[in-house]
N, C-alpha and C positions, 0 to 999 in steps of 0.2 A: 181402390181402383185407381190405375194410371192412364190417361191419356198424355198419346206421346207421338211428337211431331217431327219429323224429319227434312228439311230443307233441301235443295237442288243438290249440294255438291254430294249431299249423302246418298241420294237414289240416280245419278250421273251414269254408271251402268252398270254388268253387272257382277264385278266385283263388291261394289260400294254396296249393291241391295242384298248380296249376301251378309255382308257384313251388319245390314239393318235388323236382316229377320233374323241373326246370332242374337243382338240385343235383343228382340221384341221375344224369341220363344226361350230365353233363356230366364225370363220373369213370368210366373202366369197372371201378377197383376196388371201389368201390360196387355189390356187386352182391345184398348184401341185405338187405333192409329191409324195418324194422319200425314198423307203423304203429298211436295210438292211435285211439279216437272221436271225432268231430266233436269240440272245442270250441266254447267259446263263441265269436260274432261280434263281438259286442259288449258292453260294461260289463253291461248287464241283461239280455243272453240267458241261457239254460240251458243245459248241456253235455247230449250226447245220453245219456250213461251217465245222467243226472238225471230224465232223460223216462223212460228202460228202469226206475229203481226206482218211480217214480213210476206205470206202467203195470202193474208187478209187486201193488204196493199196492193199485191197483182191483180187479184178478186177486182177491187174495186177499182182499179185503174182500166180494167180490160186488158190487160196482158196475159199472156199465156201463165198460167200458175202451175201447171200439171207437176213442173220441173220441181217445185217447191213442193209440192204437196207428199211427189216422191221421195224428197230429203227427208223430210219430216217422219214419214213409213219407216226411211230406213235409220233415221236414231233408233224407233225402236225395235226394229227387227238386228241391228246389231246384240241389244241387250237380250234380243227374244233367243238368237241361235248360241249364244256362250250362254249363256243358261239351258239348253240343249231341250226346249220347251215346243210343244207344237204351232207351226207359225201360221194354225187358223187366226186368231185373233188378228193377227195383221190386218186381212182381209176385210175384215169388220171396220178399223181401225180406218182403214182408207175407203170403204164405204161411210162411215158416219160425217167422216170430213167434205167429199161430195156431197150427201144430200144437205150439211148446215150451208152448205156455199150454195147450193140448187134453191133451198126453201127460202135462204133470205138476202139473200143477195142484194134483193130491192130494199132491205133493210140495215144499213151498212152500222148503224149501231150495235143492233139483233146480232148480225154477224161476228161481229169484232168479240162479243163476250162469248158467243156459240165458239170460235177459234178458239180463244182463249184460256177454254175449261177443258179444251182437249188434253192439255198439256199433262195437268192435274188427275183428268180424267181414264184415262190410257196407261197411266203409271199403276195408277190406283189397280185398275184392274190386271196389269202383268204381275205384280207383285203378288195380288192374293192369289191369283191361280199359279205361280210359283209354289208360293207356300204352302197351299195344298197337296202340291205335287210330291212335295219331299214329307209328306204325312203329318201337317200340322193342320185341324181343321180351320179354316181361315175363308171369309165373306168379304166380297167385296160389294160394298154397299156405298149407292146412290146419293148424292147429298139429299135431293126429290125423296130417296126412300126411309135417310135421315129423318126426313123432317125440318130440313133446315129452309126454313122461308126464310124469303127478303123483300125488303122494296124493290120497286121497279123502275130505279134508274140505272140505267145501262151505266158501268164499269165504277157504280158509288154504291151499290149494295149494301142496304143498314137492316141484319136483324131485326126480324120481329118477335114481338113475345111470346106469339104461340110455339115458336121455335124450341122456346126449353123444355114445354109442356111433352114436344113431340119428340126429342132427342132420349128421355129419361127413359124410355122402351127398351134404349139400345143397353142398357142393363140387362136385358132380358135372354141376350144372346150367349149360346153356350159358346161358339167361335170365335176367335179371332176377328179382327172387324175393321180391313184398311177404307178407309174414307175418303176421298179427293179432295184437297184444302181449295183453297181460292174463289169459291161460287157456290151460288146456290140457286134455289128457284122458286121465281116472283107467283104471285097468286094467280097472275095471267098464264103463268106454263112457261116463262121464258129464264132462261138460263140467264143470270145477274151474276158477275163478276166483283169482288172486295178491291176496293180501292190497294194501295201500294200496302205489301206485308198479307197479303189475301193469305197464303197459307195458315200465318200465325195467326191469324182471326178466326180462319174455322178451328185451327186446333181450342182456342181460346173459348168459344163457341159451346163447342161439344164439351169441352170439358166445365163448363159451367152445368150445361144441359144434363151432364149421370151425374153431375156433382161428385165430379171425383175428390180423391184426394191429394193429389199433384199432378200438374201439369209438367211433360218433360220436354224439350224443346231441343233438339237433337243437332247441329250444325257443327261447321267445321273448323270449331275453335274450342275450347278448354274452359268456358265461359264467357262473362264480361270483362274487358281491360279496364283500367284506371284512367285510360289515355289511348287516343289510337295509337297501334302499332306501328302505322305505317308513318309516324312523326317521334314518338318515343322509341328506344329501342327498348326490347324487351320488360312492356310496363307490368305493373302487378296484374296479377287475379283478383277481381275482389271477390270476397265470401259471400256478402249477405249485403242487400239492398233492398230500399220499401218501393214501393208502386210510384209513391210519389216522387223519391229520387231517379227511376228510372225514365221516367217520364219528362225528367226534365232532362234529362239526359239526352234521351231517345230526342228529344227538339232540337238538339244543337249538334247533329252526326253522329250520335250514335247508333250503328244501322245492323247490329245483330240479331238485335228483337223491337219489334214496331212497337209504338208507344199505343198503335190504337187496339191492340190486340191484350192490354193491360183492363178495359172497361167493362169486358164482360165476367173479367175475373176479380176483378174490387170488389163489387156488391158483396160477394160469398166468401174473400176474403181466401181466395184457393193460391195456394202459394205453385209458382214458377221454377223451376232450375235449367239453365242454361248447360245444356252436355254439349260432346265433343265425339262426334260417331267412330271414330279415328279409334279414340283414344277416353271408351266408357267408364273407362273405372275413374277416372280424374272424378274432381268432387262436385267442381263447376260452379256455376254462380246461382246462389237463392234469389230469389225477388219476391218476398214478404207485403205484408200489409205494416206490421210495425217489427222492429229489429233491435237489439240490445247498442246502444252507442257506445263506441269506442274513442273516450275522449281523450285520446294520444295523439290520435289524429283525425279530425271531425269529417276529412274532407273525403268523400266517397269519388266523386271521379270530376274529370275534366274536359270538359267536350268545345269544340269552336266548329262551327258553320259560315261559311261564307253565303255570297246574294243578298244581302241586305239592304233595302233603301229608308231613309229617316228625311221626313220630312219637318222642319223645323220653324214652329210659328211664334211669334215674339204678338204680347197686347198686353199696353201701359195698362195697371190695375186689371188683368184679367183675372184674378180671383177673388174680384167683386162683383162681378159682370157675373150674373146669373144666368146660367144654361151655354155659356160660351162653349165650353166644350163637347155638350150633346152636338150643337150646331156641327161645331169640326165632324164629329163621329157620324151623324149623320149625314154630310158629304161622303163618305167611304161607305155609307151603307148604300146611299144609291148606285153606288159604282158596284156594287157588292164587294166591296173590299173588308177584308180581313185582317189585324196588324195581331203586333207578338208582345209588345212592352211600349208602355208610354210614360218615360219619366220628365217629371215636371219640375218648373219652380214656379214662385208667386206671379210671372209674369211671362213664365216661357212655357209649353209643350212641346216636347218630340216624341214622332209618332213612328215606331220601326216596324216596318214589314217584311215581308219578302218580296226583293223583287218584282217576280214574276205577276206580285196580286196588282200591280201598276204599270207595266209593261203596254205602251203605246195609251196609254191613256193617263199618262202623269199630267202635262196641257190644261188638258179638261178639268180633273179634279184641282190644281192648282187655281184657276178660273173661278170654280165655284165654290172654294174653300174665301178668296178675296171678294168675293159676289155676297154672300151668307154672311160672312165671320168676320167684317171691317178690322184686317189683325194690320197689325204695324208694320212688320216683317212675314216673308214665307220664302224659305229657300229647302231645297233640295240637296239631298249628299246619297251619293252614290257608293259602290264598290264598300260596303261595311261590315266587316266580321263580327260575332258576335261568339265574345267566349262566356261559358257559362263552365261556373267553380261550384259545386253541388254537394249538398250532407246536409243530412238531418239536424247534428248536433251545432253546428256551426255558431247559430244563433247566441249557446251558451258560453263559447270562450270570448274573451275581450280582446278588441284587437284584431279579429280574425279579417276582415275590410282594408284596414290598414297596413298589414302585413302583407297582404297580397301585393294591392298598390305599389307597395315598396318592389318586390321583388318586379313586377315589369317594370317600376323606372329602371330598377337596377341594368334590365335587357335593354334600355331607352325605347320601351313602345307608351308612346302617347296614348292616352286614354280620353277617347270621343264622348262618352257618359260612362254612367254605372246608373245601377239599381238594384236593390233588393226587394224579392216580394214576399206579399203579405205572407207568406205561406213562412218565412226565414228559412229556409233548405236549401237557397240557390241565390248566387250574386250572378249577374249579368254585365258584362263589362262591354260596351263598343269599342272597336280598335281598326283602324284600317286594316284592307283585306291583305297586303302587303306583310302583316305584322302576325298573322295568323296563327303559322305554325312555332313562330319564334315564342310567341306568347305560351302556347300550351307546354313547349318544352321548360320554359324559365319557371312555369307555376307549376309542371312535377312535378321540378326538382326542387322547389321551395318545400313543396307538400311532404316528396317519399324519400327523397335521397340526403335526407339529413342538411338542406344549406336552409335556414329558418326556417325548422319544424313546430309547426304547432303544438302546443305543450301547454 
């Protein structure tokens, strides 16, 4: 059995959803499938989840919304009359939207995830009653009739466990079985929305829950790159990656498949393939639990993210100073702050986060990091990229640290730190945000185009 997931640019209208249900009834292993919101159509459209927040904000501003709620009808009564479908459903469609904005209006959180699952919601169900139209038996089913519980934080949605117990039914179905990704429903009754990549979690999800046997992941690319496209030209395909390279991957921009949608499918060890709706016959990207290494060249891909802040403390003898660093750590836990990598020496730590986890409240933590932690020095650096060079095998050639290095002096970008973690699959290099893009083209071409290849 395959559960298989289709992203915005694939169900955008209804060209695209034809082209979905070719793939889905042209396998009968495919039997269920999970669909996002409209995407965009084109360069300057809007995705429909963008309309749902944007219609949420009138709601709750008291502005007139109606005008919005109609946009939103009419994305999909565009795809409903070129599919030449009966447009009761519309009706429905903009009834269910009034009564979430009637019932919870006084609840502007409630709201925002009720909006939100329309997107998902609404798709879901034009496409199976599509696909029964043209004689393929096909169900469109509730995440509520799933079985897919969640917690009850509004737009942070974490599985629960009785969720796989209740998913493993949907084995049971002789139909087709499109699903709505991005939410589900909390023990209270309330519609809970999956943090950023909600699609690929519920697909992630379900397909843990019938315990399939691959998960397919359907979008508008030919798999994973080696390198983004929009900084490389033309970077490779890779074949085969483990959970753990993608993951670190996925941390540093890589944004075709979310790294948190990898957790439900570790445990059971369910292998991933990245398709290309376009263009299905391509072979796409595996994402494995372990992979055969190719030690020609260790290095699996290359990713840089910018927003980075490192906060940098200097204490004579601090690793001999027992507990010095809980202290630091526990400064960021009262602020609830989160960091990504802390490389040290016998007398220094730097602590990198993102940005945003310190945003208007650097001050304060600064205050109570020299209050707590009597350190020598504490300064701030802003504007920090962060490239991460990624592969499993890495660890085993010699030299592989030093080779890098070499090739960004070679582009003259400064290196703010390094580190390598325990895990050895992944070097992280700081570099001004300025140096970013220059850096991941200099460490392709180190990598794949022959100017000091790993060997």
């Amino acid at each position: 059995m395959k559960v298989t997931k289709f992203g915005g640019s694939s169900v955008s209208n209804a060209e695209q959803i034809k082209k979905v249900l070719n793939i889905v009834n042209a396998d009968p292993e495919r039997k269920i499938v999970i669909v996002s919101a409209p995407g965009k159509r084109t360069s300057d459209d809007t995705k429909t989840t963008d309309l749902l927040i944007r219609l949420y904000e009138k709601v709750i501003e008291g502005l007139d919304y109606r005008p919005k709620q109609e946009e939103i009808i009419q994305r999909y009564a565009d795809i409903v009359y070129a599919l030449e479908m009966d447009d009761a459903m519309l009706t429905t469609f903009d009834h269910t939207l009034t009564q979430y904005i009637v019932n919870l209006k006084s609840k502007p959180s409630r709201l925002l995830d009720a909006l939100l699952s329309c997107g998902e919601d609404f798709n879901a169900q034009l496409i199976a009653a599509y696909n029964n139209s043209q004689g393929i038996p096909t169900r469109y089913i509730s995440p509520g009739e799933a079985g897919i519980v969640v917690s009850d934080l509004p737009q942070n949605a974490q599985i629960l466990d009785q969720a796989y117990e209740n998913l493993y039914q949907l084995r049971d179905y002789k139909e087709k079985l499109i699903i709505p990704g991005f939410f589900g429903i909390s023990r209270q009754n309330f519609v809970v929305t999956f943090p950023r990549g909600g699609s690929d979690i519920t697909g992630a999800i379900v397909a843990r829950g019938v315990r399939a046997n691959i998960y397919e992941n359907f979008t508008d690319v030919s798999g994973i790159y080696r390198a983004h496209p929009g900084i490389v030209k033309q970077p490779q395909v890779i074949d085969e990656i483990t959970y753990r390279e993608m993951r670190e991957l996925s941390y540093a921009g890589f944004g075709v498949f979310h790294d948190e949608a990898l957790q439900p499918l570790h445990k059971d060890r369910i292998p991933v393939v990245i398709k290309n709706t376009n263009r299905p016959d391509d072979l796409g990207t595996f994402i494995r639990h372990d992979r055969e290494i190719n030690t020609n060249n260790v290095v699996s891909g290359i990713s840089c993210d910018t927003g980075f802040t490192v906060i940098n403390i200097k204490k004579y003898l601090m690793n001999r100073q027992v507990g010095f660093t809980r202290k630091v750590l526990g400064v960021l836990e009262d602020y609830d702050i989160s960091f990504d990598h802390m490389p040290s020496g016998i007398d220094s730590i730097s602590i990198i986060m993102r940005s945003k986890e310190i945003k208007n409240i650097e001050e304060q933590v600064l205050n109570d990091i020299r209050k707590h932690c009597d350190v020598d020095e504490l300064g701030v650096e802003h504007d920090l990229a962060v490239l991460m060079v990624v592969g499993e095998g890495m660890h085993r050639i010699v030299g592989t640290a030093s080779r890098i290095t070499h090739a960004l002096a070679e582009a003259n970008i400064n290196l703010k730190m390094m580190n390598q973690g325990a895990s050895e699959i992944s070097m992280m290099f700081g570099i001004d945000v300025n140096d970013a893009e220059k850096a991941v083209k200099a460490t392709y071409e180190y990598c794949y185009n022959g100017k000091c290849l790993l060997t």
